[in-house]
Structures are given as C-alpha cells and as structure tokens.
Backbone as CSV, one residue per row, in Angstrom:
resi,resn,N_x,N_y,N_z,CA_x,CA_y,CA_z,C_x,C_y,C_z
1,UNK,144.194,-26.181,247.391,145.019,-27.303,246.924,144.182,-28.165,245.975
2,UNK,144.854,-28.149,245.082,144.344,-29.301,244.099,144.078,-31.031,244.263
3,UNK,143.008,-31.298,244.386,142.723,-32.968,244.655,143.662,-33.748,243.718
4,UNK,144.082,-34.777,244.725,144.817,-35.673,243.928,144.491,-36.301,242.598
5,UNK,144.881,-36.818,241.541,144.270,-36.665,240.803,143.818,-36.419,239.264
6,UNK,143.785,-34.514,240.054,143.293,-33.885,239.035,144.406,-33.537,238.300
7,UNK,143.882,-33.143,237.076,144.693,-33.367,235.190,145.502,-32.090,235.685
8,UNK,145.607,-31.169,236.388,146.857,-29.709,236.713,147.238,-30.090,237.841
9,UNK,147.277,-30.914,238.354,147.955,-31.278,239.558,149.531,-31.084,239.338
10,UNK,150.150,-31.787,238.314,151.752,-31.380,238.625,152.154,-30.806,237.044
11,UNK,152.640,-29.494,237.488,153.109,-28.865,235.951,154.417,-29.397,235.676
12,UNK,154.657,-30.023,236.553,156.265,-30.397,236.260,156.648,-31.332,234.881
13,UNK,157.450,-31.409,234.336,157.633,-31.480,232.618,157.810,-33.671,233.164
14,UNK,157.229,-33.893,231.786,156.911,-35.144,232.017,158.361,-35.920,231.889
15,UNK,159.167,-37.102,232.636,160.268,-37.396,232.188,160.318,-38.109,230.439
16,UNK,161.761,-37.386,229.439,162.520,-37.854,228.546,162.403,-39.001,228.344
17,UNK,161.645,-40.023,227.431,161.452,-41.626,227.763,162.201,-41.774,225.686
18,UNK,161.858,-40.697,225.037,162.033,-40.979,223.417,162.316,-39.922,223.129
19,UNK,163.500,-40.082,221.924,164.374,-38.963,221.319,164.200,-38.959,220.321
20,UNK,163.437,-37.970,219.116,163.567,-37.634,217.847,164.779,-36.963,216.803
21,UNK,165.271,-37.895,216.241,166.362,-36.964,215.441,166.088,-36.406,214.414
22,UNK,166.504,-35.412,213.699,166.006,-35.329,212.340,167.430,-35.505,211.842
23,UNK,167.637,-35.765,210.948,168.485,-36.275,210.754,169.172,-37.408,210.864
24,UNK,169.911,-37.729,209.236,170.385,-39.277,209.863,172.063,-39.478,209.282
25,UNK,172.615,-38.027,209.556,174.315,-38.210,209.052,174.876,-38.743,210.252
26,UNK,176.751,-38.297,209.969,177.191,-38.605,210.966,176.856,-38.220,212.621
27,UNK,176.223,-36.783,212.803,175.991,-36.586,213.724,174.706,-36.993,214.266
28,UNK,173.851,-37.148,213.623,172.550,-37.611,214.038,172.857,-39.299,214.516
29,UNK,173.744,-39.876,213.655,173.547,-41.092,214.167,174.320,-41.681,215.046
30,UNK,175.808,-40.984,215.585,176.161,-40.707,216.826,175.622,-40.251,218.091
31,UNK,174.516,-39.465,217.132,173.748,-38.989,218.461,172.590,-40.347,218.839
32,UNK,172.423,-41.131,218.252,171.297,-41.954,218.287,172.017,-43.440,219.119
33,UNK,173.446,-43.492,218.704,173.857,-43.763,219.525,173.914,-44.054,220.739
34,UNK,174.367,-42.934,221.263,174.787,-42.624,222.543,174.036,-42.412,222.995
35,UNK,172.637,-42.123,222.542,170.978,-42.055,223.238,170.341,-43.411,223.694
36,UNK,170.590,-44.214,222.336,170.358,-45.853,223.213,171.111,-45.893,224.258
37,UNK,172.212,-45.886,224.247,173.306,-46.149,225.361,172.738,-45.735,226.921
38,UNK,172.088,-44.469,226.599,171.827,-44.219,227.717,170.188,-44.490,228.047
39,UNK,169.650,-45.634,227.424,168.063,-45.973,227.264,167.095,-45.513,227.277
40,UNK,167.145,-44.464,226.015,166.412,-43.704,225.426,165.823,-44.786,224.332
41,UNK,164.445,-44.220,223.732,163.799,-44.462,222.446,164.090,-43.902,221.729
42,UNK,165.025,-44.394,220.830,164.890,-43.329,219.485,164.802,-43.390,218.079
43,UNK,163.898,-42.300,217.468,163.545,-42.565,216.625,164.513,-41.457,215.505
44,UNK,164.884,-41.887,214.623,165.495,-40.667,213.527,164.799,-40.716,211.903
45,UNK,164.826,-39.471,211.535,164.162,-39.197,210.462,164.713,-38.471,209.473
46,UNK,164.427,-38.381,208.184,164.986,-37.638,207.009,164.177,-36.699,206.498
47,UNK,164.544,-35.977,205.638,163.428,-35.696,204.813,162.344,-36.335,204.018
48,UNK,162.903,-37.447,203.771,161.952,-38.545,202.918,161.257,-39.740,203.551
49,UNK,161.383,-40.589,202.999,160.428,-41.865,203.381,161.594,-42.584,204.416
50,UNK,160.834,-43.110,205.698,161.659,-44.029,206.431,162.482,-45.154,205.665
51,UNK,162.024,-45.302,204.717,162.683,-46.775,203.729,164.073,-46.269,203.320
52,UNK,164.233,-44.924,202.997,165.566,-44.545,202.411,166.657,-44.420,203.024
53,UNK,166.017,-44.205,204.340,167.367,-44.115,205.457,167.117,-46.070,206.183
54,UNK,166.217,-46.365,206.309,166.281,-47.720,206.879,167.831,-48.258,207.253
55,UNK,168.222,-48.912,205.991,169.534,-49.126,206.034,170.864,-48.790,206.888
56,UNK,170.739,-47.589,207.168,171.880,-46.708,207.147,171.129,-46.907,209.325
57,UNK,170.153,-46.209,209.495,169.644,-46.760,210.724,170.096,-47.912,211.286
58,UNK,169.560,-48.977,210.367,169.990,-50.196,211.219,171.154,-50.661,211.138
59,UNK,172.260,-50.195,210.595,173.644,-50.234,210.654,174.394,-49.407,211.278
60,UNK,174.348,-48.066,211.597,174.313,-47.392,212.035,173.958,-46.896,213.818
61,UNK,172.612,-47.116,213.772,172.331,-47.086,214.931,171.046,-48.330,215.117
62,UNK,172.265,-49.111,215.100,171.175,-50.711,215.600,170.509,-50.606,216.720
63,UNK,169.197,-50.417,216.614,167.798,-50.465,218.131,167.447,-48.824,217.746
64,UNK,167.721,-47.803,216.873,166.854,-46.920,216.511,166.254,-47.279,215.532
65,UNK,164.944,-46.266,215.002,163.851,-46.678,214.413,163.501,-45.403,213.499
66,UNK,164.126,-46.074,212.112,163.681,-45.039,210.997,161.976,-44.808,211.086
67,UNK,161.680,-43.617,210.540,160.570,-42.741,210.865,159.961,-41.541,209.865
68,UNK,158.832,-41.518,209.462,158.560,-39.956,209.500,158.902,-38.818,210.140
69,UNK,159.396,-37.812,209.041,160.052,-36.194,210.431,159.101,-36.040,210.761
70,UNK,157.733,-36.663,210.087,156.191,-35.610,211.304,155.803,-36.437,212.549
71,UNK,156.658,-38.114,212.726,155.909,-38.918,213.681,157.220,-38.572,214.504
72,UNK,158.210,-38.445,213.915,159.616,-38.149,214.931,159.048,-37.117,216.148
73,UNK,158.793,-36.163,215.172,158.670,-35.037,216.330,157.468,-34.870,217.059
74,UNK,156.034,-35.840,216.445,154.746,-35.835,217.444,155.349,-36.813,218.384
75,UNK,156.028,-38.288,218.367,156.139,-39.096,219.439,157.125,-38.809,220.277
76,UNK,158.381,-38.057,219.721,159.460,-37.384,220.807,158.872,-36.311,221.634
77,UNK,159.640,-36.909,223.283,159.435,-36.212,223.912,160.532,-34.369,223.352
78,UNK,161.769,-35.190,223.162,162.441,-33.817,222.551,162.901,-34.012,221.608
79,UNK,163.570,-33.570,220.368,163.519,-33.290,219.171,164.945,-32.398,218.959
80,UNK,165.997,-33.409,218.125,167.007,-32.836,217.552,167.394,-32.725,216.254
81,UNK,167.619,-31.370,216.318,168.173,-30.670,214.593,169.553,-31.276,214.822
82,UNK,169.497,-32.340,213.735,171.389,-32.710,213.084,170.837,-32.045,211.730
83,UNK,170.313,-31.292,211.066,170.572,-31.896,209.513,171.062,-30.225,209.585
84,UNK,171.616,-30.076,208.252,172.573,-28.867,207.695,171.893,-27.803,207.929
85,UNK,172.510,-26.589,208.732,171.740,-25.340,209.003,171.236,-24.837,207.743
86,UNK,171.705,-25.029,206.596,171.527,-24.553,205.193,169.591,-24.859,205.013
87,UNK,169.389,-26.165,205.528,168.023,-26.604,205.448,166.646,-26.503,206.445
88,UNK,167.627,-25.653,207.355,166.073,-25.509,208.565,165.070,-24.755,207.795
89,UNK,165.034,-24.147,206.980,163.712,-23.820,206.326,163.101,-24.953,205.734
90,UNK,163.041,-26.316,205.570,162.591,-27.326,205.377,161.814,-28.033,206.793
91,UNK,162.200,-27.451,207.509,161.739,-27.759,208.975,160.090,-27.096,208.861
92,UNK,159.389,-28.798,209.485,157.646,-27.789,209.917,157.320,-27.245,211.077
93,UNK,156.870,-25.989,210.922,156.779,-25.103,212.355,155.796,-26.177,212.598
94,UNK,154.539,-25.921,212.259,153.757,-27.112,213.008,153.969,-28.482,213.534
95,UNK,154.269,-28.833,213.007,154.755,-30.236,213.691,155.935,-29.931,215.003
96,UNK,156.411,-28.812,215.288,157.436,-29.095,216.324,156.380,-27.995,217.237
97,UNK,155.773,-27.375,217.213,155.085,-26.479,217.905,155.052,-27.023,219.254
98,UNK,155.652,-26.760,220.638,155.001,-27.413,221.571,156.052,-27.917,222.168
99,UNK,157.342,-28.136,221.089,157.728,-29.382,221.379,159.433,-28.808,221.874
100,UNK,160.025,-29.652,223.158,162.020,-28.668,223.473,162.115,-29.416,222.047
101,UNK,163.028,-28.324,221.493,163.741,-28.661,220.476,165.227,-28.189,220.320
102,UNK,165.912,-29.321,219.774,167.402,-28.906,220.381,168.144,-29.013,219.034
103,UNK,168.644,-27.140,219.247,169.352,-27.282,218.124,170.611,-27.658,218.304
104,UNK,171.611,-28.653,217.158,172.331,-28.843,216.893,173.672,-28.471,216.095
105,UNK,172.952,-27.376,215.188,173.087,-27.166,214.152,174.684,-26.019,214.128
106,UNK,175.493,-26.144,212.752,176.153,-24.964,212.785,176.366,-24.321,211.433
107,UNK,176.933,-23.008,211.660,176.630,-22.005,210.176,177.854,-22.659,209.707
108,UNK,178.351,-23.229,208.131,179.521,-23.171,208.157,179.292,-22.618,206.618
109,UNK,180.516,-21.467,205.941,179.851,-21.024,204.771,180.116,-21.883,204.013
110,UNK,181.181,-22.616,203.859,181.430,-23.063,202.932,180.255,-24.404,202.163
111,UNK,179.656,-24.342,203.260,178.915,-25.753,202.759,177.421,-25.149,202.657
112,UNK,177.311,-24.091,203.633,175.628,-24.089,203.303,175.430,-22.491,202.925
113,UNK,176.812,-21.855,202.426,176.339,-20.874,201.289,175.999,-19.744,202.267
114,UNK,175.686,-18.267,201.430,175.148,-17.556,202.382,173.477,-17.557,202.559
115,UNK,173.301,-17.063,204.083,172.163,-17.480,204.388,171.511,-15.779,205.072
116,UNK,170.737,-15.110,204.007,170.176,-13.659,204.335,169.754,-13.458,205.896
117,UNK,168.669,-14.831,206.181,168.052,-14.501,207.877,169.141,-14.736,208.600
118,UNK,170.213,-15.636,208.891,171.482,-15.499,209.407,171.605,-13.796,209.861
119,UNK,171.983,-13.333,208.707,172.331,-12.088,208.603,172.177,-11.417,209.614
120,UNK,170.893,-11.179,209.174,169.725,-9.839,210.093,169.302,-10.764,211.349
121,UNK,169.547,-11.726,212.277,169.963,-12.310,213.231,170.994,-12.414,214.095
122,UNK,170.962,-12.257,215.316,172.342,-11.784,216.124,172.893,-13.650,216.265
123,UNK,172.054,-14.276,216.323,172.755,-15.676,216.088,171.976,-16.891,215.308
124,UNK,172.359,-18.376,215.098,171.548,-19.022,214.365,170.728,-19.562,214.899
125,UNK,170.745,-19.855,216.113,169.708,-20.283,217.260,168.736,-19.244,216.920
126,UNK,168.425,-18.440,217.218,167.824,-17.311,217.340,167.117,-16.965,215.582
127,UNK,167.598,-17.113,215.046,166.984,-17.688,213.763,166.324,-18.640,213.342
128,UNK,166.983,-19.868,214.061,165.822,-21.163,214.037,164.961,-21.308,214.668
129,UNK,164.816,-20.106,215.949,163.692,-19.880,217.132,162.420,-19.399,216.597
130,UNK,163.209,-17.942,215.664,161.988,-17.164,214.734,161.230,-17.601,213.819
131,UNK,161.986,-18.854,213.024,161.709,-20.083,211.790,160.441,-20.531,212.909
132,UNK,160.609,-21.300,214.131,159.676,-21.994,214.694,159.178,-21.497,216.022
133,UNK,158.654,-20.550,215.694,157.820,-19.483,217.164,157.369,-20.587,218.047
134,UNK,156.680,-21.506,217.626,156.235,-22.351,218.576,156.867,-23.442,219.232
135,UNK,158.151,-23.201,218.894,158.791,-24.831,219.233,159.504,-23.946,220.606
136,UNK,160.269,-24.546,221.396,160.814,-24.285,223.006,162.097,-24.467,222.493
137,UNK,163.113,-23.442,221.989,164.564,-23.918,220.685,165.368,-23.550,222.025
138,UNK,166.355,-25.168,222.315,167.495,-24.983,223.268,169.180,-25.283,222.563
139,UNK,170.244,-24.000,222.573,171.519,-24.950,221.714,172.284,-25.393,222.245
140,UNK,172.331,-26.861,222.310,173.735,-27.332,223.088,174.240,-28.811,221.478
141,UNK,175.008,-29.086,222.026,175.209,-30.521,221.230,175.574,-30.009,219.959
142,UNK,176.040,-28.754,219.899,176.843,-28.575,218.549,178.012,-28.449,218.698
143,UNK,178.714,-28.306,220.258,180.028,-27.755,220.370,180.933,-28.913,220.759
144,UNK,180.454,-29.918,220.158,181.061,-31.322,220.387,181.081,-32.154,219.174
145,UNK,182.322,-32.116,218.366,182.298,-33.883,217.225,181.770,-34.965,217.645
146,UNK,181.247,-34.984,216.461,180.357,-36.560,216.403,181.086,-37.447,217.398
147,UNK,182.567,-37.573,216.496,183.222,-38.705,217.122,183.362,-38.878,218.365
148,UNK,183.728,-37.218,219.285,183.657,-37.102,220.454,182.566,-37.835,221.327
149,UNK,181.450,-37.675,221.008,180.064,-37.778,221.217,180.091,-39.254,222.318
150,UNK,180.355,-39.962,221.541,180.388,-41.136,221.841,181.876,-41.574,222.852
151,UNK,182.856,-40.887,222.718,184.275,-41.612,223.687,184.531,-40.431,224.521
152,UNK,184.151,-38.864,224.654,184.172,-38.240,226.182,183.146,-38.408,226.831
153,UNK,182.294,-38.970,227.082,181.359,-38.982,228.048,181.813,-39.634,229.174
154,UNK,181.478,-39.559,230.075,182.450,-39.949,231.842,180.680,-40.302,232.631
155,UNK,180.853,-41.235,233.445,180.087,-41.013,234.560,180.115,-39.385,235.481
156,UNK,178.704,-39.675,235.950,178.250,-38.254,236.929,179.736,-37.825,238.022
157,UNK,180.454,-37.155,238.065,180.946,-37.237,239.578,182.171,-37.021,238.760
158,UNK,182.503,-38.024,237.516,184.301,-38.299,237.292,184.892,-37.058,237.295
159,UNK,185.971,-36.958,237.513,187.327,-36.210,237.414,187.623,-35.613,235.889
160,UNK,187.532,-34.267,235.935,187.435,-33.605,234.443,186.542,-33.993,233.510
161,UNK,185.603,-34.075,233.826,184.230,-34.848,233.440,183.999,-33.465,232.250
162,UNK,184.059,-33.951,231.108,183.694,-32.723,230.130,182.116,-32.024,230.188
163,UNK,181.794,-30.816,229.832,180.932,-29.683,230.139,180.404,-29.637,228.793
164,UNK,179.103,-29.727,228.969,178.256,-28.950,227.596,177.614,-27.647,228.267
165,UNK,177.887,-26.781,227.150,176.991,-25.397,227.334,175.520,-26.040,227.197
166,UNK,174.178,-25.007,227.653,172.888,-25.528,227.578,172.066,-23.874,227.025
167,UNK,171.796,-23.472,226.348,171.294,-21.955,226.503,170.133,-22.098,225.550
168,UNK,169.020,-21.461,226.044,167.482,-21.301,225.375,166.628,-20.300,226.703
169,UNK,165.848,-19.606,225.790,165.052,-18.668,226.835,163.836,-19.572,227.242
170,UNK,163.550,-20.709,227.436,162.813,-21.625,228.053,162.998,-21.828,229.191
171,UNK,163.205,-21.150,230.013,164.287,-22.071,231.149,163.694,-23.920,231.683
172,UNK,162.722,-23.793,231.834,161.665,-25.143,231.695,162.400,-26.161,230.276
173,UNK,162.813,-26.104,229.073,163.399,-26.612,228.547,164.683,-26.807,228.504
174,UNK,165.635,-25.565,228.768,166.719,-25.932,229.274,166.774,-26.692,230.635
175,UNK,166.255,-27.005,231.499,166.225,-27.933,232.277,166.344,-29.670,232.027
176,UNK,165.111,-29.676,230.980,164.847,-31.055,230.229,166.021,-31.486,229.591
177,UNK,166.646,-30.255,228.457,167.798,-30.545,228.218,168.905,-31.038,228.594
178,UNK,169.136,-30.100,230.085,170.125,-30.398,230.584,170.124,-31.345,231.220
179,UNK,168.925,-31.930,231.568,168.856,-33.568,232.242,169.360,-34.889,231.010
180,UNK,168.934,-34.377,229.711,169.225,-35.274,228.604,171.171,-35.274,228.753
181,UNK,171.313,-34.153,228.553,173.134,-34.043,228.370,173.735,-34.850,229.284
182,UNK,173.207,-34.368,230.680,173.801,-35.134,231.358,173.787,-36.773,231.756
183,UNK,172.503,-37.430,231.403,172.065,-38.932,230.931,173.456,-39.114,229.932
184,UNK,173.837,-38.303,229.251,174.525,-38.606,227.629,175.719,-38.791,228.025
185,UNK,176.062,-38.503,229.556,177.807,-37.969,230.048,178.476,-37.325,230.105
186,UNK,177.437,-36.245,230.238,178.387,-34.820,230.400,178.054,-33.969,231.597
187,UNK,178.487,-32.904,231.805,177.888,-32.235,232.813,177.214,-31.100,232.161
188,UNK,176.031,-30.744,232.332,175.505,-29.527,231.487,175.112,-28.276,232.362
189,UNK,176.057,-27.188,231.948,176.117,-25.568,232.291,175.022,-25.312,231.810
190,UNK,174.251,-24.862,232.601,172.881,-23.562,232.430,173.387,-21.838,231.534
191,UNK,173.187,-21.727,229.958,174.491,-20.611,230.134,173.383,-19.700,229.583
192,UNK,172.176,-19.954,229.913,171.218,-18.942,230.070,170.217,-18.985,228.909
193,UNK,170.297,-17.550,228.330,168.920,-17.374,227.393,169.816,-17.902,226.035
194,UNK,169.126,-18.070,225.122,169.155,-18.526,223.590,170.304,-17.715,222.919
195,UNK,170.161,-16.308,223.434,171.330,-15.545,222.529,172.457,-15.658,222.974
196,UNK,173.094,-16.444,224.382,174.078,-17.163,224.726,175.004,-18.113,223.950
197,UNK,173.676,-18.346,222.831,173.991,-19.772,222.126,175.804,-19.314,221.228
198,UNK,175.132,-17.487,220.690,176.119,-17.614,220.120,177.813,-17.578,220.250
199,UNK,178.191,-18.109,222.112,179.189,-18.440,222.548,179.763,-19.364,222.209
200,UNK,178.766,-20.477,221.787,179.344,-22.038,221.210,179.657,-21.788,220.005
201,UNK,179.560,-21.206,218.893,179.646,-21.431,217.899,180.799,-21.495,217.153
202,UNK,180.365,-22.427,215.439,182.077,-22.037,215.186,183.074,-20.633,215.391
203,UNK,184.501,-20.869,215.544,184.949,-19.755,215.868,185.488,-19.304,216.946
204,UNK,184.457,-19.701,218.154,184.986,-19.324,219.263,185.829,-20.555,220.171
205,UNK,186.059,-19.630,221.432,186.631,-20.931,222.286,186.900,-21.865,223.172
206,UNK,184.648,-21.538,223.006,184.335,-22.895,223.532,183.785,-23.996,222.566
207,UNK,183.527,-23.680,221.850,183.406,-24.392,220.496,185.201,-25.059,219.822
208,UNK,186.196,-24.282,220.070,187.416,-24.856,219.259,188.134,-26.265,220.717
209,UNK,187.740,-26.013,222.116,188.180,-26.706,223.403,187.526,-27.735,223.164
210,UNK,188.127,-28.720,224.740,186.783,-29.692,225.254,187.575,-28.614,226.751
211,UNK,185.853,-28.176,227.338,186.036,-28.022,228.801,185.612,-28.798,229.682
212,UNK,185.835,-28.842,231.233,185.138,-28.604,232.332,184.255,-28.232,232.899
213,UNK,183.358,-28.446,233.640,182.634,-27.468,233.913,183.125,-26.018,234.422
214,UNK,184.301,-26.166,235.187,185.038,-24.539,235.416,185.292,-23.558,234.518
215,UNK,185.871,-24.672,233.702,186.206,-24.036,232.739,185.627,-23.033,231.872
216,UNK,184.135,-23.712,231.745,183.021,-23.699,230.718,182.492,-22.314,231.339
217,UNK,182.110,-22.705,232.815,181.302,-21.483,233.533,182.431,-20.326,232.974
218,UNK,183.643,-20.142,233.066,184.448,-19.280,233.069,184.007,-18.617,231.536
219,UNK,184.305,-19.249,230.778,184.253,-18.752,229.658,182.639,-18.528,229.039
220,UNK,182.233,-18.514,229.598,180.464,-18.308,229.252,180.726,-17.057,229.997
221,UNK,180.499,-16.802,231.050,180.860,-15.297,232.073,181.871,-14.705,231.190
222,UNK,182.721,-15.114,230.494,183.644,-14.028,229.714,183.012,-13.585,228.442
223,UNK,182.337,-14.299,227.664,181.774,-14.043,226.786,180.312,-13.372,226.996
224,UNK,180.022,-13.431,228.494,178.456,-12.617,228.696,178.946,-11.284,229.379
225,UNK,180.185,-10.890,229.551,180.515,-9.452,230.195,180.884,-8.356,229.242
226,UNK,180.446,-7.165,229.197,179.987,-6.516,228.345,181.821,-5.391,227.558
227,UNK,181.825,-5.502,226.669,183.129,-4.817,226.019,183.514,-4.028,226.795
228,UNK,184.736,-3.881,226.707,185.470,-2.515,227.547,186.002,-2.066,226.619
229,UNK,186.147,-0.665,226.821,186.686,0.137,225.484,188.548,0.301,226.147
C-alpha cells in the first residue's frame, strides 16, 4: 500500500473545475453559457488574439474569459471543439496532447466542402482522434442545438429528463465527460468506443430526436447490432 501522501496515491482523474472552448460562435458560446450556469471556469478561444473575440465574450457569455487556443487548452481541465469541422486541421496536436477533448463538431457539406480524411475514415470523430493521437477525443454535444443547449436541461432525477450520447475509446474520459453532461442537465449514456460516435451524427435518428435515456439506450443498441441480410 502506498503511504499517504505519496504523488500515485490516487489515479483517479482530478475533478472538472475549468472548461476550454475553442471556439466562439453560436455554439461555443451557448456552450459557455450553460457551463457558467453550472459553475464551471470558462475560458473560450479563437483562432486569433483574445482581443478579437473579447467583445462578443463579454456579451455573449458574460463571466467567460477570452483567451489564447494554447492557454485554453493548457489551463482546461477539458477542452471543446465548437469551431467548423472544415478547420480541425488548424487544431495543435501538441497543445491538446494529454488533454479529454470533446468533440463537438459536425460534417455538413455544404459549408465545409469536401473533406478527403473524412473519406478514408469510418467517422469524423475518428478522424479528429487520428488529427490528435495524443489528445483522449470523446463525441457528445453535437447532437443537440445551440438553442436547445441552454432550455432542455432538467435537474438530475426529472421526468423525461433528455439523454446525451457519450462515446470515446477512453473510457477514463468518457467518464469525465459524462460527469460534465450531466452537471450541464442531461443524463449522459455511456454508448461506448469513439466509432459509436458515428450514431449521433447528421442524418441519423438520434441526431434528428431529443431522447430519453430509454430511448437513447435503445437506439444506440440498434445502431450497434450488426446488419441482417
């Protein structure tokens, strides 16, 4: 047994105290939102200088704190992709190395064009995983509107209490995650490894609903059981 103490004494993941966004559109700043709300730190970031988004921050999400994307993601405990799937190659592997990172993100063509690694990828999670080998990539928080974001959330316990999917091969991060979702007001389904993710996505129909958790489990198990001819 390890003396009290000592620096490996508990591997257990340190608690969620600050949230990094990247991003500072509508969804990032809904999400920054509803992160104060639930008394989080958060910080959101752009591609550019904190000064350019300032504005839009403190109107936006009054008590978050425009930022560097490289201090966003060293001082967050976890780290969310809002900005356009079109741009995760603008994303630094290094700087997120280490770090749950939660994608947000969705393919849509019309706006972010075609995208080759998409392609030769069975989903976009799984693409933004390979983009950042080192980061812990979990997808939830895309299968919900902004607007939603902020007016379905319910206390723990309520009655039809809406369901977020949670899926990343971390399971240690999907955990963290799913403690964040549910801080946020939701109930969050465990729906497994990363290539799960591509159940949420546009298209399908848990991505086009709002579920339940019954619901949710149901249709995750339908979408993880294997074709019948």
């Amino acid at each position: 047994m390890r003396p009290v103490g000592d620096a490996e004494e508990d591997d257990r993941p340190r608690p969620v105290s600050t949230i990094g966004i990247l991003g500072a559109g509508r969804v990032g700043t809904a999400l920054a939102r509803q992160a104060l709300r639930a008394g989080y730190r958060v910080l959101v970031a752009a591609s550019g200088e904190p000064a350019a988004i300032g504005l839009i921050v403190e109107v936006m999400a009054s008590g978050a704190v425009a930022v560097h994307a490289a201090d966003a993601a060293r001082q967050a405990d976890v780290v969310v992709l809002s900005v356009p799937l079109r741009k995760y190659a603008t994303l630094d592997p290094a700087a997120l190395a280490g770090k749950v990172v939660v994608d947000a993100m969705n393919y849509w063509p019309e706006t972010d064009g075609p995208l080759p690694d998409l392609e030769a990828a069975p989903s976009s999670s799984e693409m933004v995983q390979a983009f950042l080998p080192g980061a812990r990539v979990v997808k939830t928080l895309n299968h919900i509107g902004y607007h939603e974001l902020e007016t379905h959330g319910a206390p723990a316990g309520a009655p039809g209490r809406r369901a977020l999917a949670v899926a990343g091969d971390d399971e240690g991060a999907r955990a963290v995650v799913g403690d964040l979702v549910e801080k946020l007001g939701y109930d969050a389904v465990d729906a497994g490894p990363l290539a799960a993710g591509a159940a949420l996505e546009p298209g399908t129909e848990i991505f086009a609903g709002r579920h339940d958790r019954p619901a949710l489990e149901r249709l995750l198990a339908l979408a993880a059981a294997p074709a019948t001819a």
